[in-house]
N, C-alpha and C positions, 0 to 999 in steps of 0.2 A: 504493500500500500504506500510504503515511504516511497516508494520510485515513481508510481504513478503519481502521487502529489506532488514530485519536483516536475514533473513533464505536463502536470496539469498547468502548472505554475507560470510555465513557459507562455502557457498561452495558447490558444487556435490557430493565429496567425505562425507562429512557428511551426506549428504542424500541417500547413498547408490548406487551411481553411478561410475565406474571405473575409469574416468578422469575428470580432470577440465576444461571441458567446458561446459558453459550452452548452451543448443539448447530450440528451443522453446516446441516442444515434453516434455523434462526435465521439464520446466519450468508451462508446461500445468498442468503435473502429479504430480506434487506439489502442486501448488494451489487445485487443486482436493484434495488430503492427507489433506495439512490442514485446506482450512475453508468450504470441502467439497461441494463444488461448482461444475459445468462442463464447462469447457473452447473449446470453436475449436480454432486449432492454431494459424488461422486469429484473432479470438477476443485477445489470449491473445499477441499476436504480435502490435493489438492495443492499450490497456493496459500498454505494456512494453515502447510503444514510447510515447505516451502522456504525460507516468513519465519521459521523460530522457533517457531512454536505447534504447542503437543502435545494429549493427555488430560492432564487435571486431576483429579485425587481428594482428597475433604478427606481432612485428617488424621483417624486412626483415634479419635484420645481428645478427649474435649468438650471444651471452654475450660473449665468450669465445673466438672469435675475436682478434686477434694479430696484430694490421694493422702494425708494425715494422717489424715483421716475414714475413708478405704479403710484404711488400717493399722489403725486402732481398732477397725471394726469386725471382719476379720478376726481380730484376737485377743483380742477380747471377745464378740462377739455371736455369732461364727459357731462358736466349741467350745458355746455352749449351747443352739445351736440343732443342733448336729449332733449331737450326745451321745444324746438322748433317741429321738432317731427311727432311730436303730440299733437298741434292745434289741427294738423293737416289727415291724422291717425296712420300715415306710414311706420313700417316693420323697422329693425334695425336689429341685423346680423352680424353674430362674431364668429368669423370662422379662418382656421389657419388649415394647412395642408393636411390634418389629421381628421380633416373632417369631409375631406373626398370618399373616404370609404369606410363599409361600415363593420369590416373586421377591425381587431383588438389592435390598437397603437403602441403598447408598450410592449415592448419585446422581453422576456425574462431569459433565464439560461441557469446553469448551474454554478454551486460556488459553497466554499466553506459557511456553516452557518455560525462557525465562532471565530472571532480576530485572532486570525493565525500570528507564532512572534515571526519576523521576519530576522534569518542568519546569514 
């Protein structure tokens, strides 16, 4: 298990996968590669929780977050933009790109479920 957890550790992108996240799939096809074993998903999903590791979800608010900028505009832009389009009874929509479609927008993956020390 320690050797899988250094090579977990590594990353997807090291092991030849397009993003950072581990799924249990990824995670199967590894173990397979290196100590050439064969895992069904369920096994290796039991495996993964026995050591520790859960579902992972990022946090809900971006890094990039400005809650001052959110406060100013809130109480400067948004009474002047809401004011006018009452007398007249027009809609007013908020929508960013996660809301073209109506599958799940946040992606999870796998991952320790306690602060590993870092050596």
């Amino acid at each position: 298990m320690e050797r899988l957890e250094q090579e977990l550790e590594r990353g997807p992108l090291a092991h030849g996968w397009a993003d950072q996240r581990w799924t249990l799939a990824r995670i199967k096809t590894l173990i397979g590669r290196i100590f050439h074993v064969s895992y069904m998903v369920e096994g290796t999903w039991r495996l993964l929780k026995r050591h520790g590791w859960g579902w992972q979800q990022p946090a809900r608010r971006a890094i990039e977050r400005d809650d001052d900028s959110v406060e100013v505009w809130k109480k400067e832009t948004w009474p002047r933009v809401r004011a006018p389009r009452r007398s007249v009874g027009l809609w007013i929509v908020f929508e960013d790109e996660t809301g073209q479609s109506m599958t799940r927008c946040r992606a999870s993956g796998l991952g320790p479920d306690r602060p590993r020390p870092r050596s």
